[in-house]
C-alpha positions in Angstrom: -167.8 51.3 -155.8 -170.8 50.5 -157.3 -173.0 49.8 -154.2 -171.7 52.4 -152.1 -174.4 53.7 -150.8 -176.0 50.9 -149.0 -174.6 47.7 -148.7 -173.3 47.0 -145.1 -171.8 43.3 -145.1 -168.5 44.8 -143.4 -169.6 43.7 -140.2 -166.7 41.3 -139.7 -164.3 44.0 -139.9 -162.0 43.3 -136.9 -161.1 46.4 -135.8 -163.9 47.3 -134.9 -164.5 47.7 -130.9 -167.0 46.4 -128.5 -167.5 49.6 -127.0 -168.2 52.2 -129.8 -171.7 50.6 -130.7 -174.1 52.9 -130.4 -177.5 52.3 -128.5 -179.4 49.9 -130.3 -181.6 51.6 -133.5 -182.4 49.0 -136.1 -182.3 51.5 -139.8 -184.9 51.9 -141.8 -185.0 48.9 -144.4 -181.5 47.5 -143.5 -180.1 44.7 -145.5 -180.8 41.2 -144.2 -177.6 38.7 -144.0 -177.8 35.2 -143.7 -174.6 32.8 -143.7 -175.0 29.1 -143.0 -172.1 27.0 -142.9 -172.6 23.1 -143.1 -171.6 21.0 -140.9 -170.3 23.4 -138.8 -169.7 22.4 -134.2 -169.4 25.9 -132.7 -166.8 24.0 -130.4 -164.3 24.1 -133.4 -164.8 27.9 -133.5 -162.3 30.3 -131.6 -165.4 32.5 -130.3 -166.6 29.5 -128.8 -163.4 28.3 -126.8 -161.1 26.7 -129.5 -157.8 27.9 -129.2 -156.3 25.4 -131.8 -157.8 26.9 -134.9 -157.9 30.4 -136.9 -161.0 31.6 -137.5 -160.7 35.1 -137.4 -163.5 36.7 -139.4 -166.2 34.4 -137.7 -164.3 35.8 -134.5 -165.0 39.5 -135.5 -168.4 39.0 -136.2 -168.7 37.5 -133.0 -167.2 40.7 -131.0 -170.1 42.5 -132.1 -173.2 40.0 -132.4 -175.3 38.6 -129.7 -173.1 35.3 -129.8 -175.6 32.1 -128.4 -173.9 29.1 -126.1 -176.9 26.8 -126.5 -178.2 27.0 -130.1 -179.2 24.0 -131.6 -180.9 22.4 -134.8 -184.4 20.7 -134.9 -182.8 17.8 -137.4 -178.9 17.1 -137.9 -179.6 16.7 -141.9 -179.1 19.8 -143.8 -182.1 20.0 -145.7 -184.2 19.8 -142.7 -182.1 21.7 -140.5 -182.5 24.9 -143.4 -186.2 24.2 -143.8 -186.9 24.7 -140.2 -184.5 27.9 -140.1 -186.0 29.3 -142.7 -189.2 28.7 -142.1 -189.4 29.0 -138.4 -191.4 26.0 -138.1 -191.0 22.4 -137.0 -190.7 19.5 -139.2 -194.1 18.2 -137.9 -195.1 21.5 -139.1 -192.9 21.9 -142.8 -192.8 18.4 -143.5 -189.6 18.1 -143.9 -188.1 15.5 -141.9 -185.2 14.2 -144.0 -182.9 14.3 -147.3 -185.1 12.5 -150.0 -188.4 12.4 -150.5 -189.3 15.6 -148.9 -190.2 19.1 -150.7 -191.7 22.1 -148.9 -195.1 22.6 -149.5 -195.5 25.6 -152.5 -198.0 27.4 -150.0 -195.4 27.8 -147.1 -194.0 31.5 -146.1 -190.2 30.9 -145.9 -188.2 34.2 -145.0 -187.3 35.1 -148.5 -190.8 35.4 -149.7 -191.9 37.3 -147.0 -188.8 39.8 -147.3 -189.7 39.2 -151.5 -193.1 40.6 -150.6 -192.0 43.1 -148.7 -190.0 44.8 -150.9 -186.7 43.2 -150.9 -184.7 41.5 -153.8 -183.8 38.3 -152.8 -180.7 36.1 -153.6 -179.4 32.4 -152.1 -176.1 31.3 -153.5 -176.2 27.2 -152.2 -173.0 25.1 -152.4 -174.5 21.4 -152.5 -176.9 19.3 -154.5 -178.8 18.4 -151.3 -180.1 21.8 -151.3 -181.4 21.9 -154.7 -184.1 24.3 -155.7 -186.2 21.7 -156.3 -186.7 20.8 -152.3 -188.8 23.9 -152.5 -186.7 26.6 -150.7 -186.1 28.6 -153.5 -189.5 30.4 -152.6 -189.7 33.6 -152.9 -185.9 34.4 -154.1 -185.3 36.0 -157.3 -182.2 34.4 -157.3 -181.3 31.0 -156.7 -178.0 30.0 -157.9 -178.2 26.1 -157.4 -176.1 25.1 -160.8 -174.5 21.6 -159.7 -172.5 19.0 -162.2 -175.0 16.3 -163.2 -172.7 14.9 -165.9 -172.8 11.0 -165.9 -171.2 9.6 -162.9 -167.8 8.6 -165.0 -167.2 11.9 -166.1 -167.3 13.8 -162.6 -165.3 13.9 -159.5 -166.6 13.2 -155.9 -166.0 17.0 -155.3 -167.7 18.3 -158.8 -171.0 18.3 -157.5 -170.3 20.5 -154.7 -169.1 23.9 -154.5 -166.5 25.2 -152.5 -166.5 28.2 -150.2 -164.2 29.9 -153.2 -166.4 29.8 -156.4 -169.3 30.5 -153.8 -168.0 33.8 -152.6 -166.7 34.5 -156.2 -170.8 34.1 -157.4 -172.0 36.1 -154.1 -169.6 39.2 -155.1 -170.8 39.1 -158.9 -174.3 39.1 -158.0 -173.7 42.1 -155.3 -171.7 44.5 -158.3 -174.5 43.8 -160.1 -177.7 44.5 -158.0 -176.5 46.0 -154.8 -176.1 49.4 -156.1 -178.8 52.1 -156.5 -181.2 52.6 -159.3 -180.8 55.1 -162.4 -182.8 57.4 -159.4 -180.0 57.0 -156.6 -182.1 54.6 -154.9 -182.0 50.8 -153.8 -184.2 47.9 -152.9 -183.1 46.7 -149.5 -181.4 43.2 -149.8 -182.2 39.7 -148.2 -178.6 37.5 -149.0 -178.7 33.9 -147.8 -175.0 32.6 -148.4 -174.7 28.4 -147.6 -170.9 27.3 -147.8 -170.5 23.6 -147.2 -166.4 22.8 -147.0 -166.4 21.5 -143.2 -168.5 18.5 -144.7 -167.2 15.7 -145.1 -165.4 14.4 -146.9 -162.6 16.9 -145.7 -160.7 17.6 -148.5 -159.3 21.4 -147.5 -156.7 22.8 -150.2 -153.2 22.1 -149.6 -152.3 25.1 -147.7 -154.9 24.4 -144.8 -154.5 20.3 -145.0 -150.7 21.2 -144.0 -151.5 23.8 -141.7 -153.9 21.1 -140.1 -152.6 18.2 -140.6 -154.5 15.4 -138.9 -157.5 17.9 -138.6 -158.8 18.3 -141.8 -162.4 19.2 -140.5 -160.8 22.2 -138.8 -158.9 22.9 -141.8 -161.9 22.9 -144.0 -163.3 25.3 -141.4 -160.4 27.4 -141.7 -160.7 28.0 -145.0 -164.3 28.4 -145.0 -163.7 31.6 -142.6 -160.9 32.7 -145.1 -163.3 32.7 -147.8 -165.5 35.2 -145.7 -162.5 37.5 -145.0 -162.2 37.7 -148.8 -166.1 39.0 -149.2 -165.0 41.6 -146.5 -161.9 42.8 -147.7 -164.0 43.6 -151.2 -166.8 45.4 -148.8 -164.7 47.2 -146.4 -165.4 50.5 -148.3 -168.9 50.8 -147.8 -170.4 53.6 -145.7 -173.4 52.2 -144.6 -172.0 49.2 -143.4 -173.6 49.0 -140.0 -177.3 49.0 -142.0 -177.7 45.4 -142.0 -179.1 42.6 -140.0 -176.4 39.8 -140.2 -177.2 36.0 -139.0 -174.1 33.2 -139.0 -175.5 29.8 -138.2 -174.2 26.2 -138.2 -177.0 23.8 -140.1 -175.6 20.8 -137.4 -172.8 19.8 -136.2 -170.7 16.6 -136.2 -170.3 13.7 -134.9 -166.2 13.3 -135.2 -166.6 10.2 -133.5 -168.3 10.8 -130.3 -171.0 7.8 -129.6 -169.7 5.6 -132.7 -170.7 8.3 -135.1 -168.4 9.9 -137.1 -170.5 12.6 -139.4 -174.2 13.2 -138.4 -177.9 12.3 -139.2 -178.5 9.2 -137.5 -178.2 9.9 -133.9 -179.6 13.0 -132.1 -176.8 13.9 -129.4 -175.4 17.8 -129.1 -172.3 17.3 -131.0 -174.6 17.1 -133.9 -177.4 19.5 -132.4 -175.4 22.1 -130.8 -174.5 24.7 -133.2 -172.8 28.2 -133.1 -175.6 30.9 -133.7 -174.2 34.7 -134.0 -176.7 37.9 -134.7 -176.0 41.3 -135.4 -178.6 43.7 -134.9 -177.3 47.5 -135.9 -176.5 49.3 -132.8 -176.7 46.7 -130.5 -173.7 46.0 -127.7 -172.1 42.7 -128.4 -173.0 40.1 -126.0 -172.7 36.3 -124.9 -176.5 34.6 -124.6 -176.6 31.4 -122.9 -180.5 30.7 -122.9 -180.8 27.8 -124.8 -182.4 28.6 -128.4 -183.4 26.9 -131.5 -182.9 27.4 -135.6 -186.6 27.8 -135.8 -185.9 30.9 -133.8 -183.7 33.1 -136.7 -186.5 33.8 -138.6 -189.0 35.4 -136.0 -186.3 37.1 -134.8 -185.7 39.1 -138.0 -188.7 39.8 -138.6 -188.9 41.4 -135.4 -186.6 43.6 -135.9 -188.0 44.4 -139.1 -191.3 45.2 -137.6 -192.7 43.1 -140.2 -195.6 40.4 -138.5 -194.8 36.7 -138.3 -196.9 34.7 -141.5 -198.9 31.8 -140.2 -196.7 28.8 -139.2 -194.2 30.3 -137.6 -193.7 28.5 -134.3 -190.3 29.8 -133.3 -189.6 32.4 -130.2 -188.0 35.7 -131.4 -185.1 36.0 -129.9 -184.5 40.0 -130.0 -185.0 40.8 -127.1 -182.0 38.3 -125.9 -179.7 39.9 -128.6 -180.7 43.4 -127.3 -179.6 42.4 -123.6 -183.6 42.2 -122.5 -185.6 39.7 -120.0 -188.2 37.5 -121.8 -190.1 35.2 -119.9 -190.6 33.1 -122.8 -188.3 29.7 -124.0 -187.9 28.1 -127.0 -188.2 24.8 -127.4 -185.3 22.8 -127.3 -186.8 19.3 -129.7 -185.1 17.3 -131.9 -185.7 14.0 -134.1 -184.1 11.8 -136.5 -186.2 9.9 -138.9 -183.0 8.7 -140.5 -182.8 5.3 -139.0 -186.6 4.2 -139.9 -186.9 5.9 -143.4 -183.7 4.5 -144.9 -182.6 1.6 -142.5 -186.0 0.4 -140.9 -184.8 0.9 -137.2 -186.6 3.2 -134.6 -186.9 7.0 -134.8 -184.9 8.8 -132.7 -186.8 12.0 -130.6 -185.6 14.5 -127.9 -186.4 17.2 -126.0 -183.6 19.4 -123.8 -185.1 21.5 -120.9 -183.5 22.5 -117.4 -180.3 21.3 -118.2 -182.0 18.1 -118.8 -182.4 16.3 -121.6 -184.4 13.1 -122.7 -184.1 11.1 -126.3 -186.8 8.8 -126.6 -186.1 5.4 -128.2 -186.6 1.6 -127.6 -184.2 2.3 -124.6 -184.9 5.9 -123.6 -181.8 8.0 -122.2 -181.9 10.7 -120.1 -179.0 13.2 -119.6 -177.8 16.3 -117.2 -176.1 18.1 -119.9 -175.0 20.8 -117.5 -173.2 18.3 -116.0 -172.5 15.8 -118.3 -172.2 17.8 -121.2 -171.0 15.1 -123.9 -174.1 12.9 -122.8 -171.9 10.2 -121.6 -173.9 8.9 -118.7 -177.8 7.9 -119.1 -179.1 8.7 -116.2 -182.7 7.1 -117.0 -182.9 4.1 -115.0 -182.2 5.7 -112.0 -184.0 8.5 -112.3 -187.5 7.3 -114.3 -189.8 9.4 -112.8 -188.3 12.6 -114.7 -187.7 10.3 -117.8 -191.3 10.3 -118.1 -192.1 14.0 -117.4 -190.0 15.0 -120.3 -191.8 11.9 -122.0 -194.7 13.5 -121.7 -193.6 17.4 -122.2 -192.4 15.7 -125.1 -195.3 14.8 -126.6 -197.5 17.7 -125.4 -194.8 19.7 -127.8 -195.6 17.5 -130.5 -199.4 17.4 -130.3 -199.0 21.4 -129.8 -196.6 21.6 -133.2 -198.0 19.5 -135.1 -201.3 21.5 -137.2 -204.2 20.3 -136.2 -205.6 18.9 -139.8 -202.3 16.6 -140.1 -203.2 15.3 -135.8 -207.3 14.0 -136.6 -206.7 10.6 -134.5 -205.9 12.9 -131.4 -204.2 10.9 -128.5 -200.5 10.3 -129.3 -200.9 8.8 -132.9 -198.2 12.0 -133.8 -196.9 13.4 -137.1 -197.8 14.9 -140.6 -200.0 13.1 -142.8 -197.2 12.8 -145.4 -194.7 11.2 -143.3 -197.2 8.6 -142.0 -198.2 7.6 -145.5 -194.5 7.6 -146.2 -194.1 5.1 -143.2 -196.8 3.3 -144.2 -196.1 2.5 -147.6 -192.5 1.5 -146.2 -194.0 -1.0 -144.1 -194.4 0.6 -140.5 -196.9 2.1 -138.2 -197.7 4.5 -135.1 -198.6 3.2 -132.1 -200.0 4.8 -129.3 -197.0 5.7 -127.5 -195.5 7.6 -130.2 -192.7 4.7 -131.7 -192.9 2.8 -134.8 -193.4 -0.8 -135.3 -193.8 -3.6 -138.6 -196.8 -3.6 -139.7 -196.4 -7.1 -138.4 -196.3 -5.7 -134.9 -192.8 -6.4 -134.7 -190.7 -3.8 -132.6 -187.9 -1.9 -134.5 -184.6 -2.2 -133.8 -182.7 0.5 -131.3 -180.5 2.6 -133.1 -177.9 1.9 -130.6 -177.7 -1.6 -131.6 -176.9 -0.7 -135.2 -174.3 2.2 -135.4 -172.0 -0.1 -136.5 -173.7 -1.5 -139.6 -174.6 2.2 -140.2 -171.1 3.2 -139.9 -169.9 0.3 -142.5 -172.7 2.0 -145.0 -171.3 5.3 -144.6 -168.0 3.7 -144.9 -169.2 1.9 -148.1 -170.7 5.1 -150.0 -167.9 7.7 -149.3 -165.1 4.8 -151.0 -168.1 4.0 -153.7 -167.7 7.9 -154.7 -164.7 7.9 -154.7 -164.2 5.2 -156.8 -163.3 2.3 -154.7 -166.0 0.1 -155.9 -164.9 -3.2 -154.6 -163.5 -1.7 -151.4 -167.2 -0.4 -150.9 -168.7 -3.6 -151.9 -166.5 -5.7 -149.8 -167.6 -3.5 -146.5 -171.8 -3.4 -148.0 -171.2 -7.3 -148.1 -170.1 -7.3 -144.4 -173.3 -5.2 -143.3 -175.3 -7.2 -145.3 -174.2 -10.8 -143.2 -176.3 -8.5 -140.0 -178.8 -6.8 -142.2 -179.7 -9.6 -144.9 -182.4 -7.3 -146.6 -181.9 -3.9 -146.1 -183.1 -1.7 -148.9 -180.3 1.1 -148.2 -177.5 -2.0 -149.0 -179.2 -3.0 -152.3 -179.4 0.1 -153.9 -175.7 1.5 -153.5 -174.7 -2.1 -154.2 -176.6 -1.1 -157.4 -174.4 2.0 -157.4 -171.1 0.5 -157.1 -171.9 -2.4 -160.0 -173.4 0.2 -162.4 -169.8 2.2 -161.8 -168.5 -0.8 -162.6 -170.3 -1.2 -165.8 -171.4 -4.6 -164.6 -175.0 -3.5 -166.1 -176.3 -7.1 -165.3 -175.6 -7.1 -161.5 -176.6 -3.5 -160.9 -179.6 -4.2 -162.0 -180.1 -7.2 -160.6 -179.2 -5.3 -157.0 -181.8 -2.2 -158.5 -184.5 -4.8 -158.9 -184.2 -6.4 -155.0 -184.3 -2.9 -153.9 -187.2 -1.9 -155.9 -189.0 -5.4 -154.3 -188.2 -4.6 -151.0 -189.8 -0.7 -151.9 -191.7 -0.3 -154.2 -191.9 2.9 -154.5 -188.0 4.0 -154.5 -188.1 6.1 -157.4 -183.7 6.5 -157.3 -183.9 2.3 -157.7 -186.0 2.4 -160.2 -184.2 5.5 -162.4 -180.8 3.2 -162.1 -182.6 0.5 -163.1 -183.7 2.4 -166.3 -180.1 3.5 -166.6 -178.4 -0.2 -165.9 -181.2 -1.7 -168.6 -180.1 1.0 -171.5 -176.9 0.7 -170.8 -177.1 -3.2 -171.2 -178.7 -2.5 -174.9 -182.6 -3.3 -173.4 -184.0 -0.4 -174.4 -187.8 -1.4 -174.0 -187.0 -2.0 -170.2 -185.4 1.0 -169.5 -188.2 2.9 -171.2 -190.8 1.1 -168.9 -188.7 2.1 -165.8 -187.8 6.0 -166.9 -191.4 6.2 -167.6 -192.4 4.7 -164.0 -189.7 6.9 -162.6 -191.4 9.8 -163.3 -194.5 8.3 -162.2 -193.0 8.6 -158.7 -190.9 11.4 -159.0 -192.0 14.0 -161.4 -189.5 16.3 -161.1 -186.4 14.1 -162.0 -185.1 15.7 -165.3 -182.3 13.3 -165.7 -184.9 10.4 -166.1 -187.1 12.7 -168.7 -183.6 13.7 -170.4 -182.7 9.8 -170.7 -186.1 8.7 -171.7 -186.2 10.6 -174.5 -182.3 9.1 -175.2 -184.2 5.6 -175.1 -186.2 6.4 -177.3 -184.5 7.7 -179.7 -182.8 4.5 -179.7 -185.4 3.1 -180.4 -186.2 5.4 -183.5 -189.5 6.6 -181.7 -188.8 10.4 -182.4 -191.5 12.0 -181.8 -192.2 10.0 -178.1 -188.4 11.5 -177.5 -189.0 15.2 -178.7 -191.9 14.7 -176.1 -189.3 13.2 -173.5 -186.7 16.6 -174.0 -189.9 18.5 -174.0 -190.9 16.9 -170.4 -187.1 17.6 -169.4 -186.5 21.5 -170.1 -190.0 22.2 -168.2 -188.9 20.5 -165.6 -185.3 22.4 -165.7 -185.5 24.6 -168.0 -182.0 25.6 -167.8 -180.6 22.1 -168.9 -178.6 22.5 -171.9 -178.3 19.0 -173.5 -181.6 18.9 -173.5 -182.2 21.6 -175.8 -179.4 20.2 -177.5 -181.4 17.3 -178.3 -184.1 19.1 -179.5 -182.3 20.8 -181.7 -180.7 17.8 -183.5 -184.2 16.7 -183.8 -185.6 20.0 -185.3 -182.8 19.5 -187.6 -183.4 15.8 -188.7 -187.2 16.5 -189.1 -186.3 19.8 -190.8 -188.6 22.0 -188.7 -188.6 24.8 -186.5 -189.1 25.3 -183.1 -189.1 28.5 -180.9 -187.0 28.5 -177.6 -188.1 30.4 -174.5 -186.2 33.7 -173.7 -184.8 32.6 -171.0 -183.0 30.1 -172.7 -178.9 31.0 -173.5 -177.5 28.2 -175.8 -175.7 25.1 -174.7 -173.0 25.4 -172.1 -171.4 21.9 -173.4 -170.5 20.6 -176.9 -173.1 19.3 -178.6 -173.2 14.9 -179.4 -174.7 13.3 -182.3 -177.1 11.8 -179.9 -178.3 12.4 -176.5 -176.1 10.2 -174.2 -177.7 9.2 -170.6 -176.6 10.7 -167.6 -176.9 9.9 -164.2 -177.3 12.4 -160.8 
């Protein structure tokens, strides 16, 4: 093979025992391995007590990592839950605190460009939209496959803008043929690998084989194949020498909720079956080992660079955890916090924040819990009346955490008034501010509502958008019109009410729906991009003009509303304003085909012609006679 010499991802290999591992010797410039898998509750693992599912590779990585009991994610949302992992920061600290609206600052030192700029070549294969390269973690990779389906919404399936763990492992074992082996000189730059496979999310749609297999449990089967796929990038790497060169993380991003407390995927509340997360690390050498301190995602990235001997970049605010996979004492604890900004940012209820220490753990909201999760480990029985006094220790531990975490430019107001400057002129512009004791209220002064109280209009939203992508329009309608008798003006209901008219090619209601979202928030910049859409589809081109144009006002790096802007406009026969449009689009993405597409067919109509970057290799779909709108 190829890559011989070095590469050393064989580290699931089963039959490998315990007790041959060497004494612990980290090689010089080993290979650096990072699997996520979305979605994923280490209880629904086999290393981690399941005995009614298959996961065997996961299982042989774990008979020879430093396998964590109590790891758990700083935010139950995948975007945050990878910012924080791979930056080893805090969302007070990377600003990234939920799904939309967030991008990580271009100045930040993320793992990849610290391994980039220490000599490594860098790759992250993702397998969903939500992790998009342009959220900002593509820093410092020289690879970032993010290629997703953004053909209009009637031309694509539910599952067409994700990637399963298959065609994600296929792209991971191209890339390795093609840059892990050594140099026309026999050598090789070490390798930094981050592989994200999101099948256990739902919806759980596993291939036939596993939804028979696990019938009833198609989480567990999606799991199932997830781990399949991983024996698959083995079985090609088993030949390898060097195998046992390389630093190998397997995390979960969060876990789910399946139910437990009303919610049945994750994001909105903040409990451990969406926080507690298997965590597995191989350091070369080291004895396998079960860790039950409890530990955080902010941790993984310290703790490679430890072992690297390479120092941590400013920011990082997470514990190494070496010394815990190498069987060492440490005195020191990481810290167990966790939030949820989900509620207020897209629902206008409280925030949700916790911190877990001594087996204790508190969740601050308009009625604050407190749980033993030693005892009490499903978090069934808030203990906080009874026991106030410690309510209000961890109350204040709390926010001692948050004044510590939070840098001290974005914290001017001292006190309590907590948080990043760009999430408090986010809440402010949606309507809400901080008071002293850390919560949120209207601008009005009204209090917000608890969570608690609302899981089940939540639920009925959730409900409404998985049957609106999967085509059930009025069945999603029918359920947003039953949320919408409890919550009579709730931005989230208005816009995929939008969503399920445009579907429907009802142009006039969607944008009717678009246009009270866009009232109640101004600045939604997805309302007002499917307003633009809704307007040219109805045959108002001027309209949808104004609000492509505004779109990008708000959200400069939306290439669908440049791409359909300059469509507009060509309807409107304003060529040269469209040229400008396609123009806007390909520096924005500059790997979006129609786009050139477009420009070609106008280089040919005005007879003139136009040079294309290098990087640029020809249309990957047919070309049209004019540029059609699409939709993400």
């Amino acid at each position: 093979m190829i890559w011989k010499a070095r590469l050393s991802l064989v580290i699931f290999s089963a039959s490998l025992a315990v007790g041959s591992q060497p004494a612990a010797t980290v090689p010089s410039n080993p290979d650096v391995i990072l699997i996520t898998i979305d979605t994923l509750r280490s209880d629904h693992l086999r290393c981690y007590g399941d005995t009614q599912i298959e996961t065997p590779n996961i299982d042989a990585l774990a008979r020879i990592s430093a396998r964590f009991t109590d790891a758990f994610t700083a935010v139950p949302v995948t975007l945050p839950s990878h910012t924080a992992l791979l930056t080893g920061s805090y969302p007070m600290s990377n600003g990234v605190h939920d799904f939309s609206n967030n991008k990580l600052s271009p100045d930040a030192m993320p793992l990849a460009r610290v391994l980039h700029d220490n000599g490594y070549q860098t790759a992250a294969f993702v397998s969903a939209p939500v992790l998009d390269s342009r959220f900002g973690l593509d820093l410092g990779f020289d690879t970032y496959y993010d290629h997703f389906n953004f053909s209009p919404l009637e031309e694509r399936s539910l599952d067409s803008t994700k990637r399963p763990a298959d065609q994600t492992v296929d792209l991971v074992m191209g890339w390795l043929r093609e840059h892990a082996g050594p140099g026309a000189d026999g050598s090789r730059k070490p390798i930094f690998l981050w592989m994200h496979l999101y099948d256990p999310h739902d919806p759980y749609t596993p291939p036939k084989s596993y939804a028979t297999r696990y019938h009833g449990r198609p989480y567990d089967g999606e799991i199932a194949f997830a781990d399949t796929q991983l024996g698959r990038l083995v079985e090609v790497l088993k030949a390898t020498e060097a195998w046992d060169r390389s630093i190998m993380v397997l995390a979960g991003d969060h876990g789910e909720g399946l139910g437990e407390h009303g919610e049945r995927t994750h994001g909105f509340f903040i409990y451990n079956s969406t926080l507690h997360v298997p965590l597995l690390i191989h350091i070369p050498g080291a004895a396998a080992r079960v860790v039950s301190a409890g530990v955080s995602l902010v941790d993984v990235m310290p703790t490679v660079l430890q072992a690297l001997k390479i120092p941590n970049p400013p920011g990082v605010q997470g514990r190494s955890l070496l010394s815990l996979a190498l069987g060492q004492t440490t005195d020191s604890a990481s810290v167990l916090y966790a939030e949820s900004f989900l509620p207020l940012l897209h629902f206008g209820w409280s925030p949700l924040r916790s911190l877990q220490a001594r087996d204790v753990k508190y969740i601050e909201a308009p009625r604050p819990e407190l749980y033993q999760t030693q005892a009490d480990p499903k978090e069934l029985k808030n203990v906080y009346p009874a026991r106030q006094a410690l309510g209000r220790e961890l109350h204040t531990e709390l926010y001692d955490n948050l004044r510590r975490l939070t840098p001290a430019n974005a914290n001017r107001a001292g006190g309590q008034e907590l948080t990043d400057p760009v999430l408090l002129d986010r809440l402010r512009s949606l309507g809400y501010v901080a008071i002293s004791s850390g919560t949120f209220v209207e601008q009005s002064g009204k209090a917000l509502l608890d969570p608690k109280d609302r899981i089940a209009v939540y639920e009925l939203v959730v409900e409404a958008t998985t049957e609106g992508q999967h085509g059930q329009f009025q069945e999603s309608l029918a359920k947003l019109r039953e949320a919408e008798r409890t919550e009579p003006s709730l931005l989230a209901i208005q816009y995929l009410e939008g969503l399920d008219y445009f579907r429907l090619k009802d142009y006039g209601q969607a944008a009717a729906r678009f246009q009270a979202a866009i009232q109640t928030e101004p600045k939604y910049a997805l309302a007002t991009y499917y307003l633009g859409l809704s307007q040219a589809e109805a045959g108002d081109f001027d309209a949808a003009i104004a609000s492509l144009e505004r779109t990008l006002q708000l959200d400069a790096t939306n290439f669908d509303a440049a791409y359909n802007l300059g469509a507009a406009y060509m309807k409107k026969s304003r060529v040269d304003d469209a040229a400008r449009a396609f123009e806007r689009t390909v520096q924005i993405k500059p790997d979006f085909a129609r786009a050139y597409e477009a420009l070609g067919e106008i280089d040919l109509y005005e007879n003139r012609p136009r040079m294309r970057p290098p990087s640029y290799s020809g249309p990957s779909n047919s070309s049209r006679a004019l540029p059609k709108p699409t939709t993400t």
